[in-house]
N, C-alpha and C positions, 0 to 999 in steps of 0.2 A: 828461825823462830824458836822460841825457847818453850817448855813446860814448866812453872812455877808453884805446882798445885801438889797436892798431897801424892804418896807414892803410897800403894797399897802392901798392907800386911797384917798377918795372920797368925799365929802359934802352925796350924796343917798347914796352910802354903809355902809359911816360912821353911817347912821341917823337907817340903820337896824340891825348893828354888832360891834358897840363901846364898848370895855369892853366885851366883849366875848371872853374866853377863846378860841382859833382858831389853827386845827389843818391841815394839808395839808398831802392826805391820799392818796397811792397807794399800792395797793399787788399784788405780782406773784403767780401763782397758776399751777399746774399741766394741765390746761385744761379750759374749760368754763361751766362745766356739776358739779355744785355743789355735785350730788349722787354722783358719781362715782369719780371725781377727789378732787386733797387737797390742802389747803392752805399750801406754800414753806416760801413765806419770806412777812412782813408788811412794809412799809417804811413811816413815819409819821413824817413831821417836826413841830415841837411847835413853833409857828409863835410867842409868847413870850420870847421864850429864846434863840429863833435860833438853835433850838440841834436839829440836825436829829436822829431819831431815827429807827433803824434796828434791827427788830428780826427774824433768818433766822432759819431753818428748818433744819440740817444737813440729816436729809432723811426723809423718810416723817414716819417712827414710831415716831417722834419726834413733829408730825404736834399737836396737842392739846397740850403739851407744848408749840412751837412758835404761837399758835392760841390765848391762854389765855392770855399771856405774853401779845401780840401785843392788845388784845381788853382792859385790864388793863390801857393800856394810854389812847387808846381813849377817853375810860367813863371818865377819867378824865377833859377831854372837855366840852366846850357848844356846839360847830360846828363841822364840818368838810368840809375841800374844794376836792371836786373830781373831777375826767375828765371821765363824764358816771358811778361815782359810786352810782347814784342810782338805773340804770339797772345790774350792776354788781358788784361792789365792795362790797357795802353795802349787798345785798341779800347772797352775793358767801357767806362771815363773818358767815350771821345769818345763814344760813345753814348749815354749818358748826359746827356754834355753838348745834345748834337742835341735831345734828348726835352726842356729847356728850353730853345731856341732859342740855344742859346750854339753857340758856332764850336770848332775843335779846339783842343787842347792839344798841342804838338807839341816840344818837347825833342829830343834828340839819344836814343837807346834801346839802349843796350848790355848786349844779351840773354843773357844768362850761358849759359842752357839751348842759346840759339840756337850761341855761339860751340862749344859743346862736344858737340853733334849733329851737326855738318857738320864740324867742324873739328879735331876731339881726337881720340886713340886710347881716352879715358878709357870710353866707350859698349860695351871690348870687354874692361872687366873688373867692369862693375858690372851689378847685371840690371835697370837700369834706369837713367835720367836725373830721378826726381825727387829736387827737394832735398833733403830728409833721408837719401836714398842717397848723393847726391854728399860729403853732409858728412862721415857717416860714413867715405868711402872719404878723406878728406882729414884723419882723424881727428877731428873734432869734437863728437863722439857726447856729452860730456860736457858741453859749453857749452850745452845746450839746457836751460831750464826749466818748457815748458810740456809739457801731457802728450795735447793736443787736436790732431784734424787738421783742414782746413779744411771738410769736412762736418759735423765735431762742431759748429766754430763755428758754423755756420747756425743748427744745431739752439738751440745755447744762446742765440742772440740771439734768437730766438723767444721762446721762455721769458722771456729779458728784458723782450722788450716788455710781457709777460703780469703778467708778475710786481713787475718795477721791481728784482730783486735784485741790490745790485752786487758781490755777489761772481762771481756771473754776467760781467758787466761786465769785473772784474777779469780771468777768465779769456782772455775775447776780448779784450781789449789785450794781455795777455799772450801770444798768440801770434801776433798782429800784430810785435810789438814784438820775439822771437824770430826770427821769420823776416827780419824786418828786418836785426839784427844778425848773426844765424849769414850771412847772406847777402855781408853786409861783411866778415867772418871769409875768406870765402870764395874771395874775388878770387886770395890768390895760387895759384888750379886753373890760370887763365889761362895760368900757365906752362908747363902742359902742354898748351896748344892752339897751331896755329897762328896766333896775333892777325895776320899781313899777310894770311894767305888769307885767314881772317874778315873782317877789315877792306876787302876789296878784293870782297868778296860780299855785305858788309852796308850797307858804306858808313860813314861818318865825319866826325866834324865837321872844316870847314876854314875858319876866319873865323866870319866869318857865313852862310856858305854850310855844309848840311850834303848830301855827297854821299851818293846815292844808291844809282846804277848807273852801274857802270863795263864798256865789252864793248872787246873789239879785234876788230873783224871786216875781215878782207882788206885792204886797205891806212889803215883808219883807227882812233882810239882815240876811243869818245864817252865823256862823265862827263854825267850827269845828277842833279839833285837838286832842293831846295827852299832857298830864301833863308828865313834866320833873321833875323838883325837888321838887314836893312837889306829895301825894298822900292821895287829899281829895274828900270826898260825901261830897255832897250839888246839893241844891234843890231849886230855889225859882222861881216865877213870876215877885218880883217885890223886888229889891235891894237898902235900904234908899230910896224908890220913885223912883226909877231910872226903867226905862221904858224897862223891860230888862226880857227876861227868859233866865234863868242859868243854867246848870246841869255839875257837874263833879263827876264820879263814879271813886272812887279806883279802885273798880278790876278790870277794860279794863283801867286803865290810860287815860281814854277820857275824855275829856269835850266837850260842847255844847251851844251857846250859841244865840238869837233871838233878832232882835230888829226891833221896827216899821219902815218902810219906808211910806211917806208921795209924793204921786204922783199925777203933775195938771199939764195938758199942755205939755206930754211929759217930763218933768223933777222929779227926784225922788229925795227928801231931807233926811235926818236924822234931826230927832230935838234934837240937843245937848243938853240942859237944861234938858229935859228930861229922857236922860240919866245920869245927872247929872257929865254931864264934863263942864269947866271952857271953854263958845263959845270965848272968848278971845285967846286962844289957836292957831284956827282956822282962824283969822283973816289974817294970811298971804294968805291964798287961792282970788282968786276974787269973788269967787261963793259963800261966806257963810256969812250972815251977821243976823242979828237979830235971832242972836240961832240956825240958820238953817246951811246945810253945803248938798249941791249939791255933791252927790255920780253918779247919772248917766245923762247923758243928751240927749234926745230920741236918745237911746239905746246905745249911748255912755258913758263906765264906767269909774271914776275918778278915776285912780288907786292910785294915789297916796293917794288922800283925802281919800281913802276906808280906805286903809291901817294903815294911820297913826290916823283914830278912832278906827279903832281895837285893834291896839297898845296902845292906849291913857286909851281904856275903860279899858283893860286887867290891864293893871299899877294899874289904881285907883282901880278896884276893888280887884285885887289881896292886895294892899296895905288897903283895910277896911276886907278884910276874917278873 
């Protein structure tokens, strides 16, 4: 099945997810109880090539076959876009995976539901966050063609298994395949969220490095995360002169990384030069000038400005490692 329909974009989304491999991620599952229930069907559109991708489970002796298979694309991603899958989708996977000794699957996870619970005003006109609420408040009421919710599903794959009937069949991909799409429909709600807050709470891919957690507490700014395509140790305090503690260990795939904050009169700066980033860069902001760049202001954070030194610093130094 292919996707034909517009691909979404932004000036802020484009500035965190340009050239990112990106894929659009839902699965059916027997139940919500990772121990005990099992992955049935994946459904993953490659927002590069338009190909929807479906790998289903004909019963579940067959579930680590269609588990493999489906987690095979992902990792071929930088991202992935969900609705709640980093409370479920993503967990249900690695759990799954655990229960055959495979290791995690770990993508970048840009959680739709997540962005728009913490971060939108959208939660204070709809009566509720689940997707088919959102779509309709987005008008999309019309684009849907399946007529099942995800409990129906369960039920009907049961019956599948029983039965062998693929109109049955038909119907569970069909709203795999649905929620897939209305999901991709859906991207530009974004616009009604804060994406720097979100991004600076959720964290974001930067290189190979996908951040974390970012905190500013009293005179310092930490970033933490986990290394994606590269897996290196290194150690330093102070990088070319750059004003900076570093740490990325191989075996936990983490890095860590410290930089001064400069605080007088309620406002907390970063000194760019210091870190040995180009304050030219920076100049678009109104709060950074003479090398400096205003990250909080009495106790207000600049999410954006946060963001895009962390991003800035990662680049350069990823590009001198």
């Amino acid at each position: 099945m292919r996707y034909d329909g517009p691909v979404y974009s932004s000036n802020i989304y484009d500035s965190y997810f340009r050239g990112l491999r990106t894929g659009v991620l839902d699965i059916e599952t027997t139940g919500l109880e990772p121990s005990r229930c099992r992955f049935i069907l994946g459904g993953l559109l490659d927002m590069q090539t338009g190909t929807l991708h479906q790998i289903f489970a004909e019963d579940r002796s067959e579930e680590r076959e269609a588990l493999e298979a489906f987690v095979s694309l992902v990792e071929d991603l930088d991202m992935v876009i969900t609705y709640n899958g980093r409370h479920f989708d993503m967990p249900f996977i690695n759990r799954r995976l655990a229960a055959f000794s495979k290791g995690p699957c770990r993508p970048y996870d840009l959680d739709i539901y997540q962005v728009l619970n913490g971060h939108s005003p959208i939660r204070k006109f709809v009566p509720n966050l689940k997707q088919k609420t959102v779509e309709n408040y987005m008008g999309l009421w019309q684009s849907r063609t399946d007529e099942i919710s995800g409990a129906e599903s369960v039920e009907l794959y049961e019956r599948y298994e029983k039965t062998g009937d693929e109109d049955l069949a038909r119907r569970i991909l069909l709203h795999n395949s649905d929620d897939v799409i209305q999901l991709t429909r859906l991207l530009p709600v974004l616009g009604k969220a804060d994406l720097h807050r979100a991004m600076y709470h959720m964290g974001f891919p930067a290189g190979p490095l996908t951040v974390e957690r970012i905190d500013i507490v009293s005179g310092t700014l930490t970033v933490s995360g986990t290394q994606r395509g590269i897996a290196a140790d290194y150690m330093s305090f102070a990088v070319d002169g750059r004003a900076a503690e570093i740490r990325l260990d191989s075996r936990t795939s983490d890095f860590y990384m410290k930089f001064p904050v400069i605080r007088d009169s309620g406002i907390a700066v970063v000194d760019l030069l210091a870190t040995g980033l180009d304050a030219d860069e920076f100049d678009i902001y109104p709060d950074s000038g003479s090398g400096f760049l205003v990250v909080e202001d009495h106790g207000d954070k600049k999410y954006m400005e946060i963001n895009h030194f962390v991003r800035s610093f990662i680049r350069s130094f990823i590009d001198d490692l």
